[in-house]
N, C-alpha and C positions, 0 to 999 in steps of 0.2 A: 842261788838256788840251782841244784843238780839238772840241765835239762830233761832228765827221765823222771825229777816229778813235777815239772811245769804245769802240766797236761792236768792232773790229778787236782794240783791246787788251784788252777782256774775254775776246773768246772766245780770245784769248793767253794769258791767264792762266788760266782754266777748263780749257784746253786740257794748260797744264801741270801743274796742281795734280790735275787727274783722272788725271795719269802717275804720279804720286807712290804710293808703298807706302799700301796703304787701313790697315793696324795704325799706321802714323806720325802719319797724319792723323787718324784716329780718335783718337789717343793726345795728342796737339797740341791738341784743340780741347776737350777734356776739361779739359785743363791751363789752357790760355786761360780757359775758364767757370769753374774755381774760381778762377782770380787776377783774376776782371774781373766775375762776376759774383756779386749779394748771393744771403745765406744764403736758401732757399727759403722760411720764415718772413717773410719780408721781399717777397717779390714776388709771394705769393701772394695777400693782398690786393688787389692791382692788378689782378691777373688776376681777380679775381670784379668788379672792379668793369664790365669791358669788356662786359656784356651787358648791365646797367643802363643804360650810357651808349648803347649799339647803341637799347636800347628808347625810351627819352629822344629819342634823336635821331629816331625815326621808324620805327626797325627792325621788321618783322613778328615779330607775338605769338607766326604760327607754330613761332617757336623756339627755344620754351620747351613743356616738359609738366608733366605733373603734378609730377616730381621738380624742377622748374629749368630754367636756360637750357641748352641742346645745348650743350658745345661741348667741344674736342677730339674729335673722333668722324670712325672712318674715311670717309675717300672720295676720289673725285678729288683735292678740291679741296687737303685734305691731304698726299694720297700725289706730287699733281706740283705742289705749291705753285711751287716754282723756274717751270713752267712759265706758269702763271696769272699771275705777278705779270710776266715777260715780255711777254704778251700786256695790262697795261693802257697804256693811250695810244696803242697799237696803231688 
């Protein structure tokens, strides 16, 4: 697909999928992550290892405390992720 209509056919697609019954889609994507993705056992490892690698690379200490690194924890950047990742290359 032409990058000049990328833009046009997402927000087509967003457009139509935000029309859709929210219990469908709820119920769909549920289904999807148990047939595509591994048992939580399995990817929870990975996940712990993503602040080690943030600090490794250079990441501020800030964020980490006494108990560990932050992470999952409300806010913005969580709550309009969709929105943030929009806005990089921006």
């Amino acid at each position: 697909m032409p990058d000049a209509e990328l833009d046009g056919f997402v927000e087509s697609l967003a457009t139509r999928i935000a029309s859709f019954d929210k219990q469908a889609i709820s119920e769909t994507k549920r289904f999807v992550d148990v047939a595509s993705l591994p048992p939580d056992f399995e990817i929870a490892p990975e996940w712990l290892r993503v602040p080690r690698l943030d600090r490794s690379a250079g990441g501020a200490e800030e964020d980490q405390d006494a108990a560990g690194p932050v992470v999952h924890q409300p806010g913005d950047v969580e709550d309009r992720l969709g929105y943030h990742v929009g806005q990089l290359g921006r």
